[in-house]
VEXDREN-2710 file (C-alpha; in Angstrom, 1 decimal):
% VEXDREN-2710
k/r/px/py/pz
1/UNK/84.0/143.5/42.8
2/UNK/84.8/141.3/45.9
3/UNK/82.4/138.9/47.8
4/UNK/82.0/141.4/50.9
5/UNK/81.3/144.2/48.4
6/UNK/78.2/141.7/46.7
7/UNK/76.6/141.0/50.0
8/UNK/76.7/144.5/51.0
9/UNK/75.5/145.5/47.7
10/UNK/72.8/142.3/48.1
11/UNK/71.6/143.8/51.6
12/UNK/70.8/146.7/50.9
13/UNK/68.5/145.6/47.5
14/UNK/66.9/143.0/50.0
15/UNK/66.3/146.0/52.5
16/UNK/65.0/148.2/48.9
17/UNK/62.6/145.1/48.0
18/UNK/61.6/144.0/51.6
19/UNK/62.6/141.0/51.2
20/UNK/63.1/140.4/55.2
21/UNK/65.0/136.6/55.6
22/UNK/67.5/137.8/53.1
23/UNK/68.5/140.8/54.8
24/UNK/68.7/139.1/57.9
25/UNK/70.3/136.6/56.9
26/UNK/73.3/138.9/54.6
27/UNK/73.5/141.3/57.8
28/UNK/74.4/137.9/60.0
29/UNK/77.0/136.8/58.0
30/UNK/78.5/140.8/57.5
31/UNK/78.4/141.1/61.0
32/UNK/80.1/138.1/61.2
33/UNK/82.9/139.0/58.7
34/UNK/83.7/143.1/61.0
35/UNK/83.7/140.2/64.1
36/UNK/86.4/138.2/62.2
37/UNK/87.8/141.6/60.9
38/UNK/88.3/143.4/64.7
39/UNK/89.6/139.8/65.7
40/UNK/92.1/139.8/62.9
41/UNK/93.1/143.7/63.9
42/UNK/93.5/142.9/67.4
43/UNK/96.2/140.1/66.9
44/UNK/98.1/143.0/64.9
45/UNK/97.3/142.0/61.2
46/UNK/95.7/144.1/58.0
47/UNK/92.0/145.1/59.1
48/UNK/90.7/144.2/55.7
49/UNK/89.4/140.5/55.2
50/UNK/90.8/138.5/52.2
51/UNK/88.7/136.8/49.6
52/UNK/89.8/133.4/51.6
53/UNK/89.1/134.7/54.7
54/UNK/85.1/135.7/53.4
55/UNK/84.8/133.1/52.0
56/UNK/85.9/130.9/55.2
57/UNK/83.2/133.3/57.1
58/UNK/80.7/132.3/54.6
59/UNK/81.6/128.4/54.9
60/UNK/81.2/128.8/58.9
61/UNK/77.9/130.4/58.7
62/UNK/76.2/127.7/56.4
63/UNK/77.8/125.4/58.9
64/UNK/76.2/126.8/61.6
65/UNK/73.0/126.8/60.2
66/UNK/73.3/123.3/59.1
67/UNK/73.8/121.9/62.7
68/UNK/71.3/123.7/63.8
69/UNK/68.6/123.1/61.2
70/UNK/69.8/119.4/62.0
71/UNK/69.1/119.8/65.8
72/UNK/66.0/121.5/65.5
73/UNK/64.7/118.3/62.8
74/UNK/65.5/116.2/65.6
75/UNK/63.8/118.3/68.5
76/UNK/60.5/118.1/66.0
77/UNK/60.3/121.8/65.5
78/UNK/60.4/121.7/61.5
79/UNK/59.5/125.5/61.2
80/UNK/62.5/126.1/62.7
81/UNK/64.5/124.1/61.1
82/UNK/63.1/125.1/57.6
83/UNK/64.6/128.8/58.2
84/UNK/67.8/127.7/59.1
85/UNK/67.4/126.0/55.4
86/UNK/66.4/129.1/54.2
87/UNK/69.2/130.8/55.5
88/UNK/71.6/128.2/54.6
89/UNK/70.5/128.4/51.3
90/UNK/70.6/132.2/50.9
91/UNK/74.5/131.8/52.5
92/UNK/75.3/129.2/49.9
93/UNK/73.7/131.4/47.1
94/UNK/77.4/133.2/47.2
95/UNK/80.0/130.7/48.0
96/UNK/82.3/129.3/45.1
97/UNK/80.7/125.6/43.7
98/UNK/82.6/122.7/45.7
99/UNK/84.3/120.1/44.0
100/UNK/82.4/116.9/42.9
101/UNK/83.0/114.3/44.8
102/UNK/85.2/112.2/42.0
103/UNK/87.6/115.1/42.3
104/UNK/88.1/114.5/45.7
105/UNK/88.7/111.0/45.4
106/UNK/91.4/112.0/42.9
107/UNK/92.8/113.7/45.1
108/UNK/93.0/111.2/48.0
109/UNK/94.1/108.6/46.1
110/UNK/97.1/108.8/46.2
111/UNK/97.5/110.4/49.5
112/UNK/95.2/107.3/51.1
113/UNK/97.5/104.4/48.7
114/UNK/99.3/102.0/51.0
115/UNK/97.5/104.2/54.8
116/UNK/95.3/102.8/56.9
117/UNK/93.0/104.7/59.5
118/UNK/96.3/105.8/61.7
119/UNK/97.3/107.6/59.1
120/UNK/94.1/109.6/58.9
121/UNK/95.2/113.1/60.6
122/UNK/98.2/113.6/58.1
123/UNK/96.2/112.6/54.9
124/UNK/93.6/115.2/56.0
125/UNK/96.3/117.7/56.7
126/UNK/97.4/117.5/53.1
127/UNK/94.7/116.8/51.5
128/UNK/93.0/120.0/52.8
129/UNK/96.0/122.1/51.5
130/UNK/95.4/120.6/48.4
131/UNK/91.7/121.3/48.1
132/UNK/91.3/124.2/50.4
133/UNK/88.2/125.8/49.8
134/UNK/86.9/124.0/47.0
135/UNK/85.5/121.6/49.6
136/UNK/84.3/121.6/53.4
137/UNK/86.5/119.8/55.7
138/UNK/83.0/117.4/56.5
139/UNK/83.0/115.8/52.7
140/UNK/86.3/115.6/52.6
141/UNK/86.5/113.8/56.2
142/UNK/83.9/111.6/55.1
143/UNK/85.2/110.2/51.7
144/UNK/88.8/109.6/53.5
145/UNK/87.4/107.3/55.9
146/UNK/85.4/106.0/53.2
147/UNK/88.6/105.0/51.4
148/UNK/90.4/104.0/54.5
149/UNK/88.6/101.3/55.7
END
């Protein structure tokens, strides 16, 4: 069964069992995934979503709820902050487990050996083919400049 085919299969249990965040939150991230699927039609390509593609949806809306839960910490409003958690959570609930961060030092290694931080674009570039998404692009970022400098 693919990914889209669970959180359709999700929503409409949530909707069954009242359970009013998480169908909220699974219709946000569907609606999302026919936005990305009339975008993908209308440059010419197949209608249908891969699993990549879902799960790349899926990535962007825990993202988004992330910065904003982080915005809404700073601007004091915790309530708000703690649904964007909720939903983030909820989002989370069906993406793949990212790599420790150990494995992603194994991977930079040798891509990093011998660069400094000019090289820091093309290290990224490969190491993101590498990993792709096993990892979000913020972790992996983050360790590379670690190892940089």
């Amino acid at each position: 069964m693919s990914l889209k085919t669970t959180l359709e299969d999700d929503a409409r249990q949530a909707l069954k069992q009242s359970q009013q965040i998480v169908l909220d939150t699974l219709r946000m991230a569907l609606a999302s995934m026919r936005n990305r699927e009339i975008e993908k039609r209308g440059k010419g390509g197949e209608e249908v979503l891969t699993e990549e593609e879902v799960v790349a949806v899926l990535r962007s809306e825990a993202k988004k709820r992330r910065d904003a839960a982080d915005a809404y910490y700073k601007a004091k409003r915790p309530e708000l902050a703690a649904k964007e958690d909720t939903e983030r959570a909820i989002i989370e609930c069906y993406l793949p487990k990212e790599l420790p961060d150990e494995e992603i030092k194994k991977i930079l290694q040798p891509l990093t050996a011998g660069s400094s931080m000019k090289d820091f674009g093309r290290i990224m570039s490969l190491a993101m083919k590498i990993i792709a998404d096993r990892a979000s692009g913020d972790r992996v970022s983050a360790i590379a400049k670690k190892m940089l400098g």
